[in-house]
C-alpha positions as CSV (number, residue, x, y, z in Angstrom):
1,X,13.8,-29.7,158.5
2,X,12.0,-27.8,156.0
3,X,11.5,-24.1,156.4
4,X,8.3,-24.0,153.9
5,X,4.7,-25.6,153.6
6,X,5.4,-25.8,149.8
7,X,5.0,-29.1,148.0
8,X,7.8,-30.3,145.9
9,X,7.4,-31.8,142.5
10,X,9.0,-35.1,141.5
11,X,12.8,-35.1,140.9
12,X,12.6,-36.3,137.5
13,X,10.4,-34.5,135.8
14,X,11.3,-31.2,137.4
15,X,15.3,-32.2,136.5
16,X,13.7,-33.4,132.7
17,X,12.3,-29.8,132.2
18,X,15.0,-27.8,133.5
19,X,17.5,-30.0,131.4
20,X,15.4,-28.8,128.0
21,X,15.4,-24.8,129.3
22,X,18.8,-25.1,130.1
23,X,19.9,-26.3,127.7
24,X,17.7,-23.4,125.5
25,X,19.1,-20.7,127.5
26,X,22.5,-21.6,129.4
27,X,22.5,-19.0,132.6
28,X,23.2,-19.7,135.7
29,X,20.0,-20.8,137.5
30,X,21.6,-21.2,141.3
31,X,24.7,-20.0,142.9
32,X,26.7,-22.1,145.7
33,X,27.4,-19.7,148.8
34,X,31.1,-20.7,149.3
35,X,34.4,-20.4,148.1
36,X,36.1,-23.4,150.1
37,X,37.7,-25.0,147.0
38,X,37.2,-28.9,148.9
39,X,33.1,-28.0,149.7
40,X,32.7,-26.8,146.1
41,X,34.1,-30.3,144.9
42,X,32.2,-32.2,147.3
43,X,29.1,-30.6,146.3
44,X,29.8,-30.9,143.0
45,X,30.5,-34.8,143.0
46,X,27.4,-35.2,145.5
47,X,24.8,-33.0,143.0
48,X,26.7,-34.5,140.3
49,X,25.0,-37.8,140.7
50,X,21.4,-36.0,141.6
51,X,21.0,-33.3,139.1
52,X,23.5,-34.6,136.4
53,X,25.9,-32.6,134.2
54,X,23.8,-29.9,132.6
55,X,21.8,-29.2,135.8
56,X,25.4,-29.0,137.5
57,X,26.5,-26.7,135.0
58,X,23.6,-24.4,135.9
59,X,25.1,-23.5,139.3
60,X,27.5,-20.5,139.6
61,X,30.0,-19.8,142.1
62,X,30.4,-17.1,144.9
63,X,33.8,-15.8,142.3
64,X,32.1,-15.5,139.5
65,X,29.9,-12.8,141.1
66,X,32.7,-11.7,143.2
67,X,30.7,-12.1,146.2
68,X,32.2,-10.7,149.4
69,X,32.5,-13.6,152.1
70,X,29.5,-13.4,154.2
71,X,29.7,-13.0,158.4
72,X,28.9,-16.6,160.3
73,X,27.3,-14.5,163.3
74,X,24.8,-17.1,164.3
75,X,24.8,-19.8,166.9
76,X,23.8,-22.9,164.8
77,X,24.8,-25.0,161.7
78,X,21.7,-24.6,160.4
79,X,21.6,-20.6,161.0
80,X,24.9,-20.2,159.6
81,X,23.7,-21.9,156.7
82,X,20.9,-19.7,155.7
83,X,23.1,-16.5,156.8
84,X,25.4,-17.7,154.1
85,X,22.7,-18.4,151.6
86,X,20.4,-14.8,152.0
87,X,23.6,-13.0,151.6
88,X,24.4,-14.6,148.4
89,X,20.8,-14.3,147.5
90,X,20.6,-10.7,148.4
91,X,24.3,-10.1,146.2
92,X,23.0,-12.1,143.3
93,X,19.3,-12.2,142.8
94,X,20.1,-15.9,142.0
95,X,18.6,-18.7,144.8
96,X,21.7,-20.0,146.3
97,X,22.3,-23.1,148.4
98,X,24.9,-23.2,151.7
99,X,25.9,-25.4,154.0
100,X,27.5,-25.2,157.6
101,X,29.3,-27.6,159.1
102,X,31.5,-29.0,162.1
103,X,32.9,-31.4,163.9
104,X,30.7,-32.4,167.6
105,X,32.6,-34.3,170.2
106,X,30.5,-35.3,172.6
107,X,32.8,-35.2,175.5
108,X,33.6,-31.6,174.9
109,X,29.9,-30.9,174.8
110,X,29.5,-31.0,171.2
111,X,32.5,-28.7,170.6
112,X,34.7,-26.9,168.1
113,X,30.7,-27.2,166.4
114,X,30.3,-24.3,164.5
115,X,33.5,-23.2,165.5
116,X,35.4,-26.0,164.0
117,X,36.7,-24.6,160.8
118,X,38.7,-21.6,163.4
119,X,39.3,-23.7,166.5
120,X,42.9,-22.5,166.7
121,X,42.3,-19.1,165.8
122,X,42.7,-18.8,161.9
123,X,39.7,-19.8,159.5
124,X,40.3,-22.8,157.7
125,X,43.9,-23.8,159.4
126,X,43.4,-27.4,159.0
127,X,46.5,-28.5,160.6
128,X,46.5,-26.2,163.4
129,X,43.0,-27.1,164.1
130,X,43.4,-30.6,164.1
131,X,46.3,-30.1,166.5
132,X,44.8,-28.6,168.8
133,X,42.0,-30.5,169.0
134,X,44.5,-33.8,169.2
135,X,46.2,-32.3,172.2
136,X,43.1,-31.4,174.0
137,X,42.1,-35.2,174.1
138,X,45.4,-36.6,174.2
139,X,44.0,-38.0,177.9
140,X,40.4,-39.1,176.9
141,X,40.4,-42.6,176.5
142,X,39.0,-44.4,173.5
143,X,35.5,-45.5,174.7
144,X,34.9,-41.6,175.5
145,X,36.1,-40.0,171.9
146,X,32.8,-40.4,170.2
147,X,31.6,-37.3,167.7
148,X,29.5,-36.6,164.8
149,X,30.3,-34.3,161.7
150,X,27.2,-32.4,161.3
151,X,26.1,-30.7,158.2
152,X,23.1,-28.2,158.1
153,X,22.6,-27.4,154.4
154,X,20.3,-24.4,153.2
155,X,18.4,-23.5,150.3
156,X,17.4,-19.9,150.0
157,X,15.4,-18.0,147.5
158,X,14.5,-14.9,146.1
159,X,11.0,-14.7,147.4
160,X,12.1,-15.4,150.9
161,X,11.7,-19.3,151.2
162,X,13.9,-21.1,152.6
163,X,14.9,-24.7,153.1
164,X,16.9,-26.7,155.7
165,X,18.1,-30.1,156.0
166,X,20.6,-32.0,158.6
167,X,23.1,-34.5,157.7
168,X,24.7,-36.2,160.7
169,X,27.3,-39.0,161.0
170,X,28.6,-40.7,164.3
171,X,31.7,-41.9,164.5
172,X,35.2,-42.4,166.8
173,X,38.5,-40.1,167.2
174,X,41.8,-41.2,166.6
175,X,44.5,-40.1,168.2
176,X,46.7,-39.5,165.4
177,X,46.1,-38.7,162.0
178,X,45.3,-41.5,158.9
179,X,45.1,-40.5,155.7
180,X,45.8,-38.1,153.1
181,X,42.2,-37.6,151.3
182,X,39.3,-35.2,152.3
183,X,40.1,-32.3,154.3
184,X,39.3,-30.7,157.9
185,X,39.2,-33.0,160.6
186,X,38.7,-36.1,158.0
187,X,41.9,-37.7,159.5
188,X,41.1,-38.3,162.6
189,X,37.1,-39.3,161.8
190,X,36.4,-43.2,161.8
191,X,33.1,-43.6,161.0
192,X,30.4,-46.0,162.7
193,X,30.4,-49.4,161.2
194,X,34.2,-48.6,159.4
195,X,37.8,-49.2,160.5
196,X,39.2,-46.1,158.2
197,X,38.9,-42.6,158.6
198,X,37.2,-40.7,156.1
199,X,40.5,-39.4,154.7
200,X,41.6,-43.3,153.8
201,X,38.4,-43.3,152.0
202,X,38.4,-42.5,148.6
203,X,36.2,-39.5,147.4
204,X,33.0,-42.0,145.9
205,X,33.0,-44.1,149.1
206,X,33.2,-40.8,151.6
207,X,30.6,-39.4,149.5
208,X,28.3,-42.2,150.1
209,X,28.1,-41.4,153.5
210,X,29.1,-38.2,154.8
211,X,26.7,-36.0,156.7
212,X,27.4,-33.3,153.9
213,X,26.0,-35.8,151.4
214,X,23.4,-36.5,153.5
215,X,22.0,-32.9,153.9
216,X,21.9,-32.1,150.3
217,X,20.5,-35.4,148.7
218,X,17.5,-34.3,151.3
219,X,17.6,-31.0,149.7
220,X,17.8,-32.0,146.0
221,X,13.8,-31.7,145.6
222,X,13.8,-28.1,146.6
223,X,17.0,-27.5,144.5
224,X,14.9,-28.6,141.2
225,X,12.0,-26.8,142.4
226,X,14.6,-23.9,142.7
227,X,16.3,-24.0,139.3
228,X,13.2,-24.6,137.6
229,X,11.4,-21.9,138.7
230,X,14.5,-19.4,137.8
231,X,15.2,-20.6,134.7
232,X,11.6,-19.6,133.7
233,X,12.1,-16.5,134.5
């Protein structure tokens, strides 16, 4: 879903151009709206392979502009997202890109969803909210512990455009934990067409796939668009 009528250029020309004023001018051109250390590697391996190293290089963090954490008031992924990325916008000047995302189980009716990094009460208690989470299906049988991670990832810029894009990936719950990799719920995830969950995956294969991957490979057009357009400014 893409919140504008704009047309994007090509991905390598716009990455060719932006690599030569770059490379002229070395500022920041884009910020990422988070300071979760695992999404900020993610992202970075992800755009990594997209945008390559200079482009990646052009992208700030939230700390380096000492950004206060914005307020996730809204009722969606993708609303969270753009909250996230106006805030940052609206602190920095800069475009910046966000993403929101959850865990959907469908026999919970799509919950902990946006609420799945706090599920038990403290944001970003991994273990806590993958207990809790474990104990509240500990009766559902297999064949009903299908769910999805869901990402929503936003672009938002300084003259009010914005962009949206939805990564999804179905999969099964185990009922105990597998893995040491990833991070969140990824040890209890198995993935359609795998027998692993994402944390037995290494970083490259889980990267391949995940919904947070798929959201911002969508959104890599608008992100050249974005830093382009900056850096000429």
């Amino acid at each position: 879903m893409t919140r504008t009528s704009d047309s994007l250029s090509s991905s390598s020309s716009l990455s060719d151009s932006f690599c030569d004023l770059y490379a002229h001018e070395g500022k920041p051109r884009l910020v990422f709206a988070t300071s979760n250390a695992h999404k900020i590697s993610e992202l970075t391996a992800i755009l990594s392979q997209a945008l390559g190293g200079a482009l990646i290089d052009g992208i700030a963090r939230m700390s380096d502009f000492n950004a206060p954490d914005p307020i996730e008031d809204g009722t969606s992924f993708e609303e969270n997202a753009c909250l996230k990325a106006r805030a940052l916008v609206a602190w920095t000047g800069l475009p910046a890109i966000a993403d929101d995302s959850g865990l959907a189980v469908e026999v919970m009716g799509g919950a902990p969803g946006i609420f799945s990094a706090r599920w038990a009460g403290r944001h970003g208690d991994d273990a806590a909210n993958l207990d809790l989470l474990l104990a509240q299906l500990s009766d559902v049988p297999q064949r009903h512990r299908r769910a999805s991670f869901v990402c929503a990832a936003a672009l938002v810029l300084p003259d009010g455009r914005e962009f949206v894009e939805r990564g999804e990936v179905k999969g099964m719950l185990t009922r105990e934990r597998r893995g040491d990799a990833g991070f969140g719920y990824d040890p209890i995830f198995i993935p359609d067409g795998y027998e692993v969950t994402t944390a037995q995956m290494s970083a490259e294969q889980k990267n391949a796939i995940s919904h947070r991957s798929i959201a911002f490979q969508a959104l890599v057009p608008a992100i050249l668009q974005a830093m382009e357009l900056s850096a000429r400014e």
